[in-house]
C-alpha positions in Angstrom: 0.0 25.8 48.7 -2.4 24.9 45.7 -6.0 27.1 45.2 -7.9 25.2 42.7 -10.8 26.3 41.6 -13.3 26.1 38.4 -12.2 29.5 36.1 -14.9 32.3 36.4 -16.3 35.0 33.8 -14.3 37.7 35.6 -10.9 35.5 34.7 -11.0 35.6 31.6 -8.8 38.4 30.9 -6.1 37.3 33.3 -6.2 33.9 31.7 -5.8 35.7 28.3 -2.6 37.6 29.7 -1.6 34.2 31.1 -1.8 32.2 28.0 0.1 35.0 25.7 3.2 34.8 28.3 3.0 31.5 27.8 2.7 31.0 24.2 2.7 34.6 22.3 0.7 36.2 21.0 0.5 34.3 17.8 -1.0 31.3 19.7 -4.3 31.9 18.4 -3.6 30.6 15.0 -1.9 27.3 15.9 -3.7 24.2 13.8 -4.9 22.8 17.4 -7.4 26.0 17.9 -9.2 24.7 15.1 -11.0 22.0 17.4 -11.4 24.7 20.2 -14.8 25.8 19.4 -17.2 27.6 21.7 -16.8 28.0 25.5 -14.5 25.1 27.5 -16.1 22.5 29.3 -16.2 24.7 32.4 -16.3 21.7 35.5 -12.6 21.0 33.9 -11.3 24.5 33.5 -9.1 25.3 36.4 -7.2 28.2 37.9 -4.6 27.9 39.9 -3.7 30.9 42.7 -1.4 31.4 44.7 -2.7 30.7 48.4 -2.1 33.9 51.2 0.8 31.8 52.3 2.7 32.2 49.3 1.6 35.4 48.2 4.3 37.1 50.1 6.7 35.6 46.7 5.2 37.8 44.2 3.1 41.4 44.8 -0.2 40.1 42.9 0.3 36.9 41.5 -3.4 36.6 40.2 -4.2 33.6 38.1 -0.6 31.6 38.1 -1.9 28.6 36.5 -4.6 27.9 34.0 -6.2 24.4 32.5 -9.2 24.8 29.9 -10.5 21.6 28.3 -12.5 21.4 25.2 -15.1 18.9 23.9 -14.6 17.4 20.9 -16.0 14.7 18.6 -14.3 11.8 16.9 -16.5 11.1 13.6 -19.1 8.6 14.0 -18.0 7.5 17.5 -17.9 9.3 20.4 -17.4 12.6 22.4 -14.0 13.3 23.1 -12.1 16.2 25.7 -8.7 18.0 24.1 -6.8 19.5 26.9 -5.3 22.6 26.3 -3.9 24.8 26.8 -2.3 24.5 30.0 -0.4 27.6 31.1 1.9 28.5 34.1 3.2 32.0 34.7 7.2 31.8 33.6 7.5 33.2 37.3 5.9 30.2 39.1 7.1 27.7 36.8 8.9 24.5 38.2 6.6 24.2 41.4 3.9 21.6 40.6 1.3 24.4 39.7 0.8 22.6 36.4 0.7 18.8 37.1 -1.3 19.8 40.2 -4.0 20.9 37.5 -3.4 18.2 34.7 -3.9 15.7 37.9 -7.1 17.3 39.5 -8.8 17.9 36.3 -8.0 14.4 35.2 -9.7 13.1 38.0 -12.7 15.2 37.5 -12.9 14.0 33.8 -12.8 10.3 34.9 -15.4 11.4 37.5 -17.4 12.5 35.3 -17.5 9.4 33.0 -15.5 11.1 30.3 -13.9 8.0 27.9 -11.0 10.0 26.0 -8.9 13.1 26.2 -5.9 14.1 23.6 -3.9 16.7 23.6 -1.2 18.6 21.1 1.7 19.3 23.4 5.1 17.7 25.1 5.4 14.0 25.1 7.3 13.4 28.0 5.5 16.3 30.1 2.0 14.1 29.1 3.3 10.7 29.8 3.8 11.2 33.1 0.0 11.6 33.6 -0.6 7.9 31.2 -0.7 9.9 27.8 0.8 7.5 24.7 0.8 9.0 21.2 -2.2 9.0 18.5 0.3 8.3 16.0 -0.7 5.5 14.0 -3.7 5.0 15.5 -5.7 6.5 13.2 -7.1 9.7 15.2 -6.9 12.5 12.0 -6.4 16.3 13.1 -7.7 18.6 10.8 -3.9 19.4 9.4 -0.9 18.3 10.3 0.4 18.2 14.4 4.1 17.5 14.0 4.7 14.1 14.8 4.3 12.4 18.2 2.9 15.5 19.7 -0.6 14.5 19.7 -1.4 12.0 22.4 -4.4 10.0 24.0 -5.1 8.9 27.3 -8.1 6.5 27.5 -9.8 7.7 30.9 -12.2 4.3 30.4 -10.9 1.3 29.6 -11.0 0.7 26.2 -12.4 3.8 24.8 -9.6 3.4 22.0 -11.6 0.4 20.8 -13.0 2.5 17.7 -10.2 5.3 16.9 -9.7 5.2 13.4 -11.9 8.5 13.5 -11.3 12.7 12.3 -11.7 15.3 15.0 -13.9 17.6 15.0 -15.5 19.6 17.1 -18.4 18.6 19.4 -21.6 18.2 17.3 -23.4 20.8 19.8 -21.2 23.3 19.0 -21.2 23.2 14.9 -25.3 23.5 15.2 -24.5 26.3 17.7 -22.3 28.3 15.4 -25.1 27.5 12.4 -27.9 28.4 14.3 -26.2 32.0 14.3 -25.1 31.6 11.1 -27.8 30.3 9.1 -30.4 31.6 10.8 -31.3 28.6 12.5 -31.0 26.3 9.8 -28.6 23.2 11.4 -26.9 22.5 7.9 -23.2 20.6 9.0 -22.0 20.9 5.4 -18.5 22.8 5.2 -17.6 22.1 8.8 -16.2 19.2 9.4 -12.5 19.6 9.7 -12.6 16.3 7.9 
């Protein structure tokens, strides 16, 4: 059975462990990181444990499946979610742990009136949940995502209406990195991944 719940402080290591069996070490300087900037929206970033019933099938599975979602802007239009990264422990992959949390959190964001999400990853893994590439729609990553692999799912209907936007990340979180930066000065020159 499926545990769901919002990730916690005192998970953060475990995720960390998680997401480096997942995707190495090296994961941290991938192009999509870039947009990741401060802390996850947390009411969308879900762990995934195994329940008593199943813990019998691995000593101390701890966190066996992790979702973190990030927000992001899209120039001069709107606010924007990037899953990602979503992570299963090798040993529990296969079982639905994953789509269980692409699903829930999904739900959460449409819930909560989100308009957009995109994500860098698997094509055919994302289009099962509605996902269609941003190629040629003129969303611009800060770099180059091989092509194909980054996709859009409009959670609101017609939310793609105004797309031909960069990414960058959320607004809140550039005067946030500023504010420690500069002193408190909220000067946005220099980074816009534009």
């Amino acid at each position: 059975m499926f545990e769901i719940s919002e990730e916690r402080p005192f998970d953060a290591a475990g995720i960390e462990t998680l997401l480096d069996l997942g995707f190495g070490e090296n994961r941290k300087h991938r192009l999509v990181n870039r947009l990741r900037q401060g802390p996850p929206v947390a009411s969308l970033s879900l762990v995934n444990r195994a329940s008593s019933k199943n813990r019998h099938l691995h000593s101390d599975p701890g966190i066996i499946a992790s979702i973190r979602y990030w927000r992001i802007e899209l120039e001069s239009c709107c606010t924007a979610l990037l899953l990602g990264p979503l992570a299963v422990d090798p040993a529990w992959q296969g079982l639905g742990y994953g789509r269980r949390l692409v699903s829930v959190s999904l739900d959460r964001a449409r819930e909560q009136a989100w308009g957009l999400c995109l994500v860098s990853g698997d094509p055919k893994y994302y289009a099962t949940f509605g996902f269609r590439s941003a190629d040629g729609l003129g969303l611009l990553p800060p770099g180059t995502i091989e092509a194909g692999r980054l996709q859009v799912l409009e959670l609101e209907a017609d939310a793609l209406s105004n797309a031909r936007r960069r990414l960058r990340p959320s607004a809140s979180m550039i005067w946030q990195i500023h504010d420690l930066v500069n002193g408190g000065t909220r000067v946005l020159s220099g980074l816009s991944f534009a």
